[in-house]
C-alpha positions as CSV (number, residue, x, y, z in Angstrom):
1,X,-14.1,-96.1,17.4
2,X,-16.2,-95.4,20.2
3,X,-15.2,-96.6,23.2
4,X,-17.0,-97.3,26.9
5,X,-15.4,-97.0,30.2
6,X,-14.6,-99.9,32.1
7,X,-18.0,-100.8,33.6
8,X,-19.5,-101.0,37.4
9,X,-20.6,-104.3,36.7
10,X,-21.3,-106.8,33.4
11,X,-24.8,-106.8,31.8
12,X,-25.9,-109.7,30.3
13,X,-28.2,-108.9,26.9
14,X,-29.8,-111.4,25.0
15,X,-28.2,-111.7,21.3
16,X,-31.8,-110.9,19.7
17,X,-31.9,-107.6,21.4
18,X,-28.7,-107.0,20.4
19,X,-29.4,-108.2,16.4
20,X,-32.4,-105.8,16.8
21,X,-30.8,-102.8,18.3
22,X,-28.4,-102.8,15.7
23,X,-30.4,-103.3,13.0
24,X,-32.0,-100.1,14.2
25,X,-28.8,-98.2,14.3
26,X,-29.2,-98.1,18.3
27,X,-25.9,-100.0,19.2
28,X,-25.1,-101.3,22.2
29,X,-25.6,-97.7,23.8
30,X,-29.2,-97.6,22.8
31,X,-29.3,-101.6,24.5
32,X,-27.8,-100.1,27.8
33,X,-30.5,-97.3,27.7
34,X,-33.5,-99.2,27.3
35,X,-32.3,-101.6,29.6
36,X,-31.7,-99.0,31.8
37,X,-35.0,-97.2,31.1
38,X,-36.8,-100.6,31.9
39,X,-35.2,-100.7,34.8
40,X,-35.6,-97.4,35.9
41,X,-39.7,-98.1,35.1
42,X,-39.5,-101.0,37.5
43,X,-38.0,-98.2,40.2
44,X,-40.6,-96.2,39.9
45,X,-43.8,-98.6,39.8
46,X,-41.9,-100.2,43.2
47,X,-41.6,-96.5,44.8
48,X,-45.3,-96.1,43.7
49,X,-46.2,-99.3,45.6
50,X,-44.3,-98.6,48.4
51,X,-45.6,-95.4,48.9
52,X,-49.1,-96.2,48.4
53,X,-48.3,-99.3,51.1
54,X,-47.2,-96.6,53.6
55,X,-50.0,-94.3,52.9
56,X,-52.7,-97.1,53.4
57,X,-50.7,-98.3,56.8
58,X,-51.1,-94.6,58.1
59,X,-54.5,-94.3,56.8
60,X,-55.5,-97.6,59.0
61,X,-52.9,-96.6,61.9
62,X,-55.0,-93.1,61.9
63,X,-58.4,-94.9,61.9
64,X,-57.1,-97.8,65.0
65,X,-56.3,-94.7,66.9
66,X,-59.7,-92.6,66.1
67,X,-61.7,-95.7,66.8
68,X,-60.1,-96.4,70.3
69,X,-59.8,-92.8,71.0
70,X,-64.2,-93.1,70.6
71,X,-64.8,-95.7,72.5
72,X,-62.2,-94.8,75.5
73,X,-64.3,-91.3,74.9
74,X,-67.7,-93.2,75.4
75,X,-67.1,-95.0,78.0
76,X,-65.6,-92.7,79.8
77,X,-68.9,-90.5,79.5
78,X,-70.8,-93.6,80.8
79,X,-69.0,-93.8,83.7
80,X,-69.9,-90.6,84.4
81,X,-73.1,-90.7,84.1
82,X,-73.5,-93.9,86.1
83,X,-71.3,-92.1,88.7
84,X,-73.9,-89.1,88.4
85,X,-76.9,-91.2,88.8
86,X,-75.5,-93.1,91.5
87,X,-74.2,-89.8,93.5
88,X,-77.8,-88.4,93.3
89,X,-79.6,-91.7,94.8
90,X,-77.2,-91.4,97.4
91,X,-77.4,-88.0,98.2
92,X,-81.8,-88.5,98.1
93,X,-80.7,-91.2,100.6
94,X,-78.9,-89.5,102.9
95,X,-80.7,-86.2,102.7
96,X,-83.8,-88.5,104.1
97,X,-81.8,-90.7,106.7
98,X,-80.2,-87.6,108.2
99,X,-83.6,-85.7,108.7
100,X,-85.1,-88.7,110.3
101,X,-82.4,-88.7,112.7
102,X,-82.0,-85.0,113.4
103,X,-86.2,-85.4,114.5
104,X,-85.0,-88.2,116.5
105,X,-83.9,-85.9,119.4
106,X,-86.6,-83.4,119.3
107,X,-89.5,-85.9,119.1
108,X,-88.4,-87.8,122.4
109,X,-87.8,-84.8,123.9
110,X,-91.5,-83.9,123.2
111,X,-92.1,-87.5,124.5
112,X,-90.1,-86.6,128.1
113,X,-92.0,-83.4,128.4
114,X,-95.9,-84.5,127.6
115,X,-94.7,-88.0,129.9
116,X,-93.3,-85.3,132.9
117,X,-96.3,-83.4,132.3
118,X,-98.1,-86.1,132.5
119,X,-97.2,-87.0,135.8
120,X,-97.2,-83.3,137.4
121,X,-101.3,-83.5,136.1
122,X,-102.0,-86.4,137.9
123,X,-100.1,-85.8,141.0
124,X,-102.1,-82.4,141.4
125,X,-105.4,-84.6,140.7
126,X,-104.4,-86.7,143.2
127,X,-103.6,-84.1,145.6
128,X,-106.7,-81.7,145.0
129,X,-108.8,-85.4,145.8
130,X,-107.0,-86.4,149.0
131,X,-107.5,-83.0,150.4
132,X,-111.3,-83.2,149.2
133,X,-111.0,-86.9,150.9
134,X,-109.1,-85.8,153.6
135,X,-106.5,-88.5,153.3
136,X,-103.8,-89.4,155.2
137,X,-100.9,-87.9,154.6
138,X,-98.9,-91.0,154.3
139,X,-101.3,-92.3,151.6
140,X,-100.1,-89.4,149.5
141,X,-96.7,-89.9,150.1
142,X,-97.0,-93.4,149.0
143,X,-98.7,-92.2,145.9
144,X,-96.1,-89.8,145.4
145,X,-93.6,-91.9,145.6
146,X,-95.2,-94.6,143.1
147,X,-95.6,-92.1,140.7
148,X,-92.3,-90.8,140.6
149,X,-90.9,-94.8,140.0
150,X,-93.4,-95.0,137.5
151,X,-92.1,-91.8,135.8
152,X,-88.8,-92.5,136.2
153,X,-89.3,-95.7,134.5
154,X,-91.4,-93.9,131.8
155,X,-88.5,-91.3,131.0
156,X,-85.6,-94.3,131.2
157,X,-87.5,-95.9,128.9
158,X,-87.8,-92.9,126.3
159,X,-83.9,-92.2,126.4
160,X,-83.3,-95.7,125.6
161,X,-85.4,-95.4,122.6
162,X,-84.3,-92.0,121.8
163,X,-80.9,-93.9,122.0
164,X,-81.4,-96.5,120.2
165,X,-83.1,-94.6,117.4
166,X,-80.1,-92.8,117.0
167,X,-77.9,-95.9,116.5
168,X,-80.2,-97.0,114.2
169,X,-80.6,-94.4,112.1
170,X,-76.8,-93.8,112.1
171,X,-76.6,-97.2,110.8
172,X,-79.0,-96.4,108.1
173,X,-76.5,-93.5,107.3
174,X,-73.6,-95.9,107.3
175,X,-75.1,-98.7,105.0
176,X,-76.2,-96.0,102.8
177,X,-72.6,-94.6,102.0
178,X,-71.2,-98.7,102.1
179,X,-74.0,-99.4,100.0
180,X,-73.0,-96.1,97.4
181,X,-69.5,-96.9,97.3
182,X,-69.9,-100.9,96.5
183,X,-72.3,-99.8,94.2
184,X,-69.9,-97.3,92.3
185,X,-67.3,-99.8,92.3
186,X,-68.9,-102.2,90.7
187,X,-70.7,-100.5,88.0
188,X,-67.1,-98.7,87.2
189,X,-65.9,-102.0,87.0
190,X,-68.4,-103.2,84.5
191,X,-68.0,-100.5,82.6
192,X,-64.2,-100.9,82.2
193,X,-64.9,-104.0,81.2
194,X,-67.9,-104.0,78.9
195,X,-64.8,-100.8,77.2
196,X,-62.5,-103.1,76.7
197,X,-64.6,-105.5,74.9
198,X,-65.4,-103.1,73.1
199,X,-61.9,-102.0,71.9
200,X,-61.3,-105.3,71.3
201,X,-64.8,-105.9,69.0
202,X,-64.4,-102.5,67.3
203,X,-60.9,-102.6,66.5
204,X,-60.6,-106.2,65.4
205,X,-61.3,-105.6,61.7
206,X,-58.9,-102.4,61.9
207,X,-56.1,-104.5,63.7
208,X,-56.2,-107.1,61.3
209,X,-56.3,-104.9,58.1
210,X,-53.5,-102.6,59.8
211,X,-51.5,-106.1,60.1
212,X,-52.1,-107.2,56.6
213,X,-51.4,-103.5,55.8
214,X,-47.9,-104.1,57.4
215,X,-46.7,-107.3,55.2
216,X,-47.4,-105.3,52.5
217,X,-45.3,-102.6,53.3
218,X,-42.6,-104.9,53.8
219,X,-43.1,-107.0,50.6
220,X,-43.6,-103.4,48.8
221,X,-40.1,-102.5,50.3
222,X,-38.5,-105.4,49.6
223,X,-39.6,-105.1,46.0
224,X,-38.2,-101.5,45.7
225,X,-35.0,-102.4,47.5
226,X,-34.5,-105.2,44.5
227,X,-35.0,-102.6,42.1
228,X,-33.3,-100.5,42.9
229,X,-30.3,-103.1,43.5
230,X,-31.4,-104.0,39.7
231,X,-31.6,-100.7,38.4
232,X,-28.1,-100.2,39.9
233,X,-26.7,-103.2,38.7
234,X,-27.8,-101.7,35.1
235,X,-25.6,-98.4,35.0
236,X,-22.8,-98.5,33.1
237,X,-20.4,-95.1,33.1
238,X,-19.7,-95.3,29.4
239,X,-18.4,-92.2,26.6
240,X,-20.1,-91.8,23.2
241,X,-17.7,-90.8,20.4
242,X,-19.1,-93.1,17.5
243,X,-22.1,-94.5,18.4
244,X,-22.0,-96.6,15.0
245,X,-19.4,-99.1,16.3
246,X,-20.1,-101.0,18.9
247,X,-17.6,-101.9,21.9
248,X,-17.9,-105.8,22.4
249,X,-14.9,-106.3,25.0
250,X,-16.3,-104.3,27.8
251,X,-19.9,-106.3,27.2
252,X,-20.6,-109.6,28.4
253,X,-23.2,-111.0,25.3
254,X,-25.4,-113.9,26.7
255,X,-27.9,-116.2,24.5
256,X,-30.8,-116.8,25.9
């Protein structure tokens, strides 16, 4: 008589399967095997869907990443240019504002000089026609003196301007860089933003699919793990002496 080893577990078999089987000459050991070949089937079609479940996550995971990694790469390039564009207006800027004021000095000194000049001319006029005149010499002192307020006052009046041209243009210089660096802040912060709506608008379709991707990973694993717990469940240690009689005590035999 043949005879099976105590089994890991009882497998139920319908009694037509078991009518059929031995009406082939299978037994109950050619039962167990295509019940366990079934089950080993379902083992492999759940590993297949698992591991096509993982591939598509990492496929999707790998496209997320290469679609952030292009627009962090793009606007990261725009901000450079913007910071490029705005470093050359400013440069152009300042370039011009400090040549105007380094000819601030030099022009009012010019100024001073023609002004001084100026006044040495028309003092020597004056002098060359009160001695043509004959005028007293007190009337030329008084002249004198007049002229030299006047110049005075002329040449006061030229270093305040020179001064005040300075401040001024300094000032130009100083809104110029305030002006540059507002400037660059904000258009760096627009362009942060404008990138992350961006990430957000490209990747939405990629972060939903990688989700979706996700549950079916898990459902895909939870289907292996039950077939796997099935397929286990199936295996029965058993010897084959005579496979012509069958072993009924160790088998639990269930109509369906």
């Amino acid at each position: 008589m043949g005879a099976l080893s105590k089994p890991l577990t009882t497998v139920a078999i319908p009694i037509d399967d078991l009518k059929n089987a031995v009406a082939a000459g299978k037994g109950i050991v050619g039962v167990i095997a295509e019940a366990q070949k079934t089950a080993d089937a379902k083992v492999e079609t759940a590993q297949a869907n698992a591991d096509s479940a993982a591939a598509k996550v990492s496929a999707i995971s790998g496209a997320l990443t290469a679609a952030q990694q292009y627009v962090n790469d793009l606007y990261a390039r725009k901000a450079e240019l913007t910071r490029y564009e705005l470093e050359n207006l400013y440069n152009s800027k300042l370039k011009t504002a400090a040549s105007q004021l380094s000819e601030i000095a030099p022009a009012y000194k010019i100024a001073r000089d023609e002004t001084t000049g100026q006044a040495a001319r028309a003092a020597q006029n004056f002098a060359e026609l009160a001695a043509a005149k004959g005028l007293a010499n007190g009337v030329s002192a008084q002249e004198g003196l007049a002229r030299s307020v006047t110049l005075q006052s002329d040449l006061g009046r030229l270093y305040a301007g020179e001064t005040a041209a300075k401040l001024k243009g300094s000032g130009e210089i100083a809104a110029i860089q305030s002006d540059y660096s507002s400037k660059l802040t904000a258009e760096l912060l627009k362009n942060e933003i404008a990138k992350l709506d961006a990430l957000y608008t490209k990747t939405a379709t990629l972060r939903n699919e990688l989700s979706a991707a996700y549950t079916a990973q898990q459902t895909a694993g939870a289907s292996l793990a039950a077939a796997q717990k099935a397929n286990d469940a199936a295996k029965i240690v058993y010897t084959e002496k005579e496979p012509d009689y069958l072993v009924t005590e160790t088998v639990s035999l269930k109509r369906y």
